[in-house]
N, C-alpha and C positions, 0 to 999 in steps of 0.2 A: 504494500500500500504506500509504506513511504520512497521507492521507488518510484510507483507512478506518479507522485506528488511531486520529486524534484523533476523527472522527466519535462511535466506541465511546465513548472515554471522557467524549465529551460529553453522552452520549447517558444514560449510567453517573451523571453528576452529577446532571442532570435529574429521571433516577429516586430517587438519593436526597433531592436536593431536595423534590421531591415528596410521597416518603415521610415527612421530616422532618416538612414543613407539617400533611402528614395525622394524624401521633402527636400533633403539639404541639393541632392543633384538638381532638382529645380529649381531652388532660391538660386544656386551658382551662375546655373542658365539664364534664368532671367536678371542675373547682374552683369554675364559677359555682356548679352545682348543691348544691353542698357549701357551700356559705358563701350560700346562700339564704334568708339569714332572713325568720320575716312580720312585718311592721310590726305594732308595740308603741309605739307613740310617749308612751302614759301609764305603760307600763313596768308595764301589768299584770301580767304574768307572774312580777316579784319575789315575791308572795306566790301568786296561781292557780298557780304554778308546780309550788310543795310539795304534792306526793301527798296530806298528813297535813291541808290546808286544809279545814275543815269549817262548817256551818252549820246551826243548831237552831232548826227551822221552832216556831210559838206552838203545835203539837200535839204537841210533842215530837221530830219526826221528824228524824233528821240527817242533812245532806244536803252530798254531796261538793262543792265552790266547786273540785274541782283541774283544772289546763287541759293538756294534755300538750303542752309544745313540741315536741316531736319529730311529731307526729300537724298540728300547727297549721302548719307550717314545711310541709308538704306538700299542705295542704289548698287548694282553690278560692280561698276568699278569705281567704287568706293576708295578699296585700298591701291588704286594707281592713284599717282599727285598730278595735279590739274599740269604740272608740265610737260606732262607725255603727251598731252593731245594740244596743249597754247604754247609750245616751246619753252626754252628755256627765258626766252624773253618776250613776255607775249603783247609789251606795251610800244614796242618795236615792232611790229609784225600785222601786216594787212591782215583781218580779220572780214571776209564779206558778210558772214552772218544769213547765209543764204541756203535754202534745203540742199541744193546741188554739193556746195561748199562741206556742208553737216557728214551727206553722205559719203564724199570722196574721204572726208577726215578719218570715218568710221571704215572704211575702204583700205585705209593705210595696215591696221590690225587682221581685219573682218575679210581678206581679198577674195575667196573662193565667194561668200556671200555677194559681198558687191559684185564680182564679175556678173555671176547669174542676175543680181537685179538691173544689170545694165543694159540684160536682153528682153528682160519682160516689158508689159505696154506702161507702168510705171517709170521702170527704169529710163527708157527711150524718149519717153514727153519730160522726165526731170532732164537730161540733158540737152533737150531744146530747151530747155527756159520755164518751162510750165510749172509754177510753184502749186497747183492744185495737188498733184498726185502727190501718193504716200510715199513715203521713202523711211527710211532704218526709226526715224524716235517715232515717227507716228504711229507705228505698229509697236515697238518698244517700250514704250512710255505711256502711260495713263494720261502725261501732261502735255503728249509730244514735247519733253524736253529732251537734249543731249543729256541732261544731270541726275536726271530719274529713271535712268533706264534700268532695267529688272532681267536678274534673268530669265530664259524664258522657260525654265522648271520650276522656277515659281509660281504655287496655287494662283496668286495675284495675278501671274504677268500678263497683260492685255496679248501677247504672243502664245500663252500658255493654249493646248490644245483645247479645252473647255472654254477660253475665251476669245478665242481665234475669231470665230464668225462675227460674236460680237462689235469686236475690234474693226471688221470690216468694213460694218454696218456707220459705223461715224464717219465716214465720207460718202458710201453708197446706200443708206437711210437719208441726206441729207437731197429733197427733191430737187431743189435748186442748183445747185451744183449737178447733180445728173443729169439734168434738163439740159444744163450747156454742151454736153455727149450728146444729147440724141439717147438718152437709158431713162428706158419707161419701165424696166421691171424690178420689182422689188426682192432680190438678190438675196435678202437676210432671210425676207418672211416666207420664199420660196424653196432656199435652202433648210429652214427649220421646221418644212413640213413635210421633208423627204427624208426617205427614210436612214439617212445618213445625221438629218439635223433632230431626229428623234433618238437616235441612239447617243448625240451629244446629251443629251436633257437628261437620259439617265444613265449618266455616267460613264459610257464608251467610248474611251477615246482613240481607239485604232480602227479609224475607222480615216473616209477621203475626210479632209479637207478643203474650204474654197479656196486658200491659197496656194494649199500647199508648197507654204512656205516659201522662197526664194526661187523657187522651179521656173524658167523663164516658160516652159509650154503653156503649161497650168493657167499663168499670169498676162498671156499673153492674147492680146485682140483677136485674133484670128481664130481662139477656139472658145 
């Protein structure tokens, strides 16, 4: 009897032992996650920080310089320092601030992606000029910004395969803008009632895609 009695209570410590280990490895997690900073090493952020940071293009235009640490501190490349992509000296250095611009940037890393997007019906009206079509943060980004980009196995990511169509749907939901095509059909709400956009809804995601992703065929006018 008194055998089974200490067995219990060894049995009793185990478990809270256990349970201890288990609380404390999430208190840890949610303190790395939380003191996560993204590397700043030039301490951009002291002035991109402020909302109020502005800049007045030679046409007049004025144009927000603000960086949101909260949005940066979460993004993909976080832990690269803003001089991998603005150079070493980025207050020296033409900056066009233009999608084309955006995408060849992300092109210097990303090239197998950029090439393909440079054959799709996207890619080919961005290198005419055409700032309508989507290119690398529109589809990246929640914000379309460069700063917020996620990656795309994140539940989140506006690229993630569950929020893929979605994602679409913010340029080819928007009637106006397709009116200028010549695109009278509605793309999302067409896709989500076939039986590829019914197996998104619950839960499957190996299944086609509208974009399929960078594939210039897939993306491409002709089919």
């Amino acid at each position: 009897m008194q055998d089974d009695e200490e067995t219990f209570k060894m049995k009793r410590w185990i478990l809270f032992l256990a349970a201890g280990m288990f609380l404390a490895g999430i208190a840890l997690t949610f303190t790395v996650v939380k003191n996560a900073y993204a590397l700043d090493e030039t301490k951009c952020l002291t002035c991109h920080g402020d909302p109020k940071l502005t800049k007045t293009t030679t046409d007049g235009r004025k144009i927000s310089l603000y960086v949101s640490e909260q949005l940066v501190n979460t993004a993909a490349h976080r832990f690269i320092d803003c001089t991998t992509c603005h150079t070493k000296d980025p207050h020296k250095v033409e900056t066009p601030l233009t999608k084309l611009s955006l995408a060849e940037k992300c092109g210097t890393c990303h090239q197998y992606e950029y090439k393909l997007h440079l054959q799709s019906v996207h890619g080919k009206q961005l290198a005419q000029g055409n700032p309508d079509v989507a290119t690398c943060v529109d589809c990246h980004s929640n914000e379309s910004n460069p700063h917020s980009v996620i990656r795309v196995l994140e539940y989140s990511s506006p690229a993630y395969k569950k929020n893929s169509a979605e994602t679409c749907d913010k340029c080819h939901g928007n009637e106006g803008l397709m009116q200028n095509y010549g695109i009278v059909e509605k793309v999302y709400e067409s896709y989500m009632r076939s039986f590829h956009g019914k197996a998104i809804q619950l839960g499957t995601y190996e299944i086609t895609q509208l974009d399929a992703r960078h594939a210039p065929i897939a993306m491409d006018s002709r089919y």
